[in-house]
N, C-alpha and C positions, 0 to 999 in steps of 0.2 A: 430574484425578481425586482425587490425593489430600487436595489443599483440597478440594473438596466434601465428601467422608467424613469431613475432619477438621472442618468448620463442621455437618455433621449429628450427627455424633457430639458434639460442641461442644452445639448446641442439644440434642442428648437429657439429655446429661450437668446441664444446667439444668433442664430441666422435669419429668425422669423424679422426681427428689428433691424439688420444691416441691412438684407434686403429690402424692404419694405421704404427704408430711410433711403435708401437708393436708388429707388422709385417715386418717393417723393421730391427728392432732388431736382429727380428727370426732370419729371411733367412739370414742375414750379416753374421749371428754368423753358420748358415749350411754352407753357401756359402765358408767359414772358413774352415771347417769341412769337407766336400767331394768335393770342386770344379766342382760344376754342376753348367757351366755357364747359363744354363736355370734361374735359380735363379733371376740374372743381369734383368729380364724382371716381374720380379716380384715384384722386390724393386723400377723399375722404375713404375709401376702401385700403388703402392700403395703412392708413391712420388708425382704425378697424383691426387690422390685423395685427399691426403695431403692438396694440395693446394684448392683444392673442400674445404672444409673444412674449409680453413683459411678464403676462402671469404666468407662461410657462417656467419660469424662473422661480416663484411662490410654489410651483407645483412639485417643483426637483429639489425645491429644501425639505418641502412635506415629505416625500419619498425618501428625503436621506434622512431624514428624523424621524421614520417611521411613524409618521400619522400624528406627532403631538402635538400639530394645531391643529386636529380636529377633535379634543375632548369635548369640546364647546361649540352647541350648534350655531351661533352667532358667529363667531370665528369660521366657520365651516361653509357656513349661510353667503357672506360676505365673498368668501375666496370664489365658493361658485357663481354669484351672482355678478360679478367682475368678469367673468368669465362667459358667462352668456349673454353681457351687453352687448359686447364688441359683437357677437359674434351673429345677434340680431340687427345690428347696426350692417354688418356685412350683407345679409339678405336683402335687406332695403335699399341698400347702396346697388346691387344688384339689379334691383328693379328698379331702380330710377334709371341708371344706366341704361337698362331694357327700352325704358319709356324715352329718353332721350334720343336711343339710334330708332325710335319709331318714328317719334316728331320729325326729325332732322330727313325720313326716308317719305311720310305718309304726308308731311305739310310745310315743305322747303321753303315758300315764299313765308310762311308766316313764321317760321323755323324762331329765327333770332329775336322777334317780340317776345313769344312765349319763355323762350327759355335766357333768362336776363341776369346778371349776376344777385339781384336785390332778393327775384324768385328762390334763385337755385341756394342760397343763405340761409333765407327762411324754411323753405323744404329740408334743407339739413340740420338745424336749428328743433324743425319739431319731430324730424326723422331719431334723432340724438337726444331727445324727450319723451320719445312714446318708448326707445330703445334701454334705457333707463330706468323708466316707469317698469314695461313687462319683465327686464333681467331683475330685476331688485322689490319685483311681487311679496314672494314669501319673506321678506324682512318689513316688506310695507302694512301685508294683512299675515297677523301670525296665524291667523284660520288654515295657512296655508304649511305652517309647520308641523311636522310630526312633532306626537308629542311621546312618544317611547323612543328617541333618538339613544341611538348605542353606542356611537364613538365611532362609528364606521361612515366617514363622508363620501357619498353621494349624494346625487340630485334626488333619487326616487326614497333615501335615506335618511334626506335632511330636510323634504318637502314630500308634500303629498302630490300623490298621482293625479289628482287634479290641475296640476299646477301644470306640468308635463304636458296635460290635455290641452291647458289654457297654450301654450307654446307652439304646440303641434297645430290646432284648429284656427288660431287666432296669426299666428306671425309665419311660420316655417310654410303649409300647407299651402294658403290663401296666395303667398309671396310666389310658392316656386307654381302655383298654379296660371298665377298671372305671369309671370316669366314666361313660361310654354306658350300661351295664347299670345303675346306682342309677340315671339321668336315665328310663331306659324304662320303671323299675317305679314311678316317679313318677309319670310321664305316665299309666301304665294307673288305677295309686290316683287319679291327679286324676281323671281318666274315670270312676269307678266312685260313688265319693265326691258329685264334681258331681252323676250323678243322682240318687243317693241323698238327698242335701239338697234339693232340687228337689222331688223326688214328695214326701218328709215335710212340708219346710218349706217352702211357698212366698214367707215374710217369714221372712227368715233372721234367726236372734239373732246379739247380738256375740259370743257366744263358738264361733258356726259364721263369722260372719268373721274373726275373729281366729285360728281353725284356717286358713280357705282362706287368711289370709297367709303360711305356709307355704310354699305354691306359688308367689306370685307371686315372694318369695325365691329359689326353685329356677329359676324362669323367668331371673333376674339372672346368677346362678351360671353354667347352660344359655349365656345369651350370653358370657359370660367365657369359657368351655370352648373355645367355638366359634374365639375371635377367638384364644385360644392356639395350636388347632389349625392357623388359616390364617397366623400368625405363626413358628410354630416349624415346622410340618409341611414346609415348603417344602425347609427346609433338612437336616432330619434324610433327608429321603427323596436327595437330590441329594446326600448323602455318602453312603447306601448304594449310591447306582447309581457315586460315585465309587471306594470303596472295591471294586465287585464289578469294575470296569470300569476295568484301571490305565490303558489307554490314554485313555480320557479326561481331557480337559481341565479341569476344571470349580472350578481353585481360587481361580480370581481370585472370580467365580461365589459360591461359598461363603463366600469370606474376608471378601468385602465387602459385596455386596447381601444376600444371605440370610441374612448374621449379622446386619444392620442390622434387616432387615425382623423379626427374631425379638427385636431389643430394642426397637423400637416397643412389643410386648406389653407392654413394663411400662409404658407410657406409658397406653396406652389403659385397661388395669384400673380407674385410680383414676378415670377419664375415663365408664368402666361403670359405675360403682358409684355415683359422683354425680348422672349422668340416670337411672337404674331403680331405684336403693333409693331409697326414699320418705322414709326417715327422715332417711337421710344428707344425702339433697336439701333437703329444711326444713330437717333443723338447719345446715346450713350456710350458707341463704340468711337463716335469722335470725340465725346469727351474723357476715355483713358487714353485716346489715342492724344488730346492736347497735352495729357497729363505726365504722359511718358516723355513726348518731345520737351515739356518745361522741365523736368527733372535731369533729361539728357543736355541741353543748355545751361542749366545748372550745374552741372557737373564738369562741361566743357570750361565756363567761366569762372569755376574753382579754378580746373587745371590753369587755365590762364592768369587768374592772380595769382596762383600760386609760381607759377614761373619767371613773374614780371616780381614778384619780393625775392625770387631766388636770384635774379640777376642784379637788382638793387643793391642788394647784401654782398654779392661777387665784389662787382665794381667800390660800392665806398670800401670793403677790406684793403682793395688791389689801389684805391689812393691812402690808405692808412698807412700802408706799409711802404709808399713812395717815400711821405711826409716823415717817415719812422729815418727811413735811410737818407735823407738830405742833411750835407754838414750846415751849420749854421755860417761858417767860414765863406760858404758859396754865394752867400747874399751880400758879401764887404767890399 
């Protein structure tokens, strides 16, 4: 078991960062391109995940050293707390996103005051503050560390169930709760909207489809939320029944598959965003598609220098060997 965990963890710790960095690429290079600050929350998500990613690499050396950085619950404390920034950071990234396809759907003329590069800075600035502050609790206030710690690193093993509660009521909960409610009153405005255009306009103009793109955005978002939920949910719930429930078992359970299965999430994000955003999906397939044609160029204007030095070399051998066989007598 623990080489597998350590070769999964191993393989996230690779592809969670490629991708992600892949994605950040993208949208830098749209955000270039058309200046749709919505973008800024999307490079900050996948930055978010990024770091998911990096520690999964910390994760796959603990697993092939069978647990020897975690004799030390400060050592222990740290790895997880690293670990649940990003990944609070993600939630909130989440619901900004939420709140931005609302702005952009519920108040279009006043759209672009509110949402300004200076704002959406700052909002990430204290979003990557408070994200920080709640993942790195139990090393802030040690009230919040177990103090019979046994060498066995986890969350509910290295912190008290309190802390857990503080995570669950205060960030996960509140987050995916407000998530639902923007998504619903989206849904009802698409509903109302849809008919609305429909009965006016039966040949819709671009600038009523370029509003309904909007939604199809929020639709992307919508599946993000979803696959957060079925990636993180498992496990936030299966530490409150553990925490409510000491006699149960449930930390191998937690420690291993349900943490995994919740950093999957970062994986899959960039993996969403590339089949259902439209933008991101072209420009990324025109940019291997430029990357292929400069390489195949490249390789054409090898063959061609290399055939213009093969001919070079022909030629001065073939007057080498002129000048080789002329008598000197011939010149008198």
């Amino acid at each position: 078991w623990p080489l597998s965990f350590s070769f999964l963890h191993a393989l996230l710790g690779i592809l969670i960062p490629l991708t992600n960095v892949t994605v950040i690429v993208v949208v830098y290079k749209l955000l270039k391109k058309k200046h749709a600050k919505s973008y800024i929350f999307i490079i900050n998500l996948a930055a978010a995940d990024m770091l998911v990613g990096l520690m999964c690499i910390v994760e796959a050396l603990d697993d092939l050293y069978d647990d020897d950085f975690d004799k030390n619950i400060t050592f222990c404390l740290i790895r997880i707390c690293l670990t649940i920034t990003p990944c609070i950071s993600s939630i909130l990234t989440l619901l900004l996103i939420s709140l931005d396809r609302y702005l952009a759907v519920r108040l279009p003329l006043h759209y672009h005051r509110f949402v300004c590069t200076r704002a959406i800075l700052v909002v990430l600035l204290l979003l990557w503050s408070w994200s920080f502050f709640m993942g790195h609790l139990p090393l802030i206030s040690p009230s919040l560390q177990q103090s019979n710690y046994t060498g066995y690193c986890g969350l509910l093993y290295s912190a008290k169930s309190e802390y857990l509660f503080i995570l669950c009521f205060t960030v996960f909960i509140p987050a995916l709760a407000s998530i639902i409610f923007l998504h619903l009153s989206l849904g009802w405005i698409a509903f109302i909207q849809h008919r609305l255009i429909w009965k006016t306009w039966p040949t819709p103009t671009t600038s009523i489809l370029l509003y309904m793109r909007h939604f199809k955005a929020a639709r992307t978002v919508l599946i993000v939320i979803i696959c957060f939920a079925l990636s993180w949910g498992p496990y936030y719930i299966t530490g409150v029944i553990q925490a409510r429930c000491p006699d149960c078992d449930l930390k191998d359970l937690l420690k291993d598959l349900l943490f995994l299965l919740g950093e999957t999430n970062s994986l899959m994000n960039p993996l969403i965003y590339t089949f259902y955003s439209k933008d991101i999906r072209s420009y990324l397939s025109k940019l291997f598609s430029l990357t292929l044609q400069r390489k195949r160029n490249n390789g054409e204007g090898i063959k061609k220098g290399s055939l213009h030095i093969l001919l070079t070399l022909t030629q001065t051998h073939i007057n080498l060997d002129l000048i080789t066989n002329w008598n000197l007598t011939d010149f008198l």
